[in-house]
C-alpha positions, 0 to 999 in steps of 0.5 A: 500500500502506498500513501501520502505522509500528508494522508496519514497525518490526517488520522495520526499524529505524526508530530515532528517525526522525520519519514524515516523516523515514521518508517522506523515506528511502523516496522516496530509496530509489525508493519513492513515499510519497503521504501520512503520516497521523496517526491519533491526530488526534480521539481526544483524549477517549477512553480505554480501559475494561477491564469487570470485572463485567457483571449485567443490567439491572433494567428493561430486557431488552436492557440490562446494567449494566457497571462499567468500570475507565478508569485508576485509576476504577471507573464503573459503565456501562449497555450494550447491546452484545449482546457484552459480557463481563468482561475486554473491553477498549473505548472509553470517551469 
């Protein structure tokens, strides 16, 4: 079974305890932990993006034009995502 640090924190309480340390007390407890992994390894660089305004794209059919706030900047975004719409949260790298 594979779950979430964040999952089990909702029905535990986990405290301060690291990964490991959790891995550790449920092997003691009976139940067999065969790996921790860190899923933040490799997304360094991106970050999220909220889309405050969608207008479609001059030359293209399949394009739209997108402005994007990622933190305090507003960057304007071409998309071709069929599904893009204001206020969807993404990733932006």
């Amino acid at each position: 079974m594979k779950f979430t640090l964040k999952w089990l924190s909702e029905y535990v309480s986990i405290g301060d305890l690291s990964p490991e340390q959790l891995a550790d007390r449920l092997t003691m407890l009976g139940l067999e932990v065969e790996a921790v992994q860190d899923l933040s390894q490799g997304l360094e660089g991106i970050l999220t993006a909220k889309i405050v305004e969608v207008r479609p794209h001059p030359d293209a059919d399949r394009l739209t034009l997108c402005t994007v706030e990622v933190g305090d900047d507003v960057v304007p975004v071409v998309c071709g995502a069929p599904n893009v719409r204001v206020g969807l949260v993404t990733a932006i790298a």
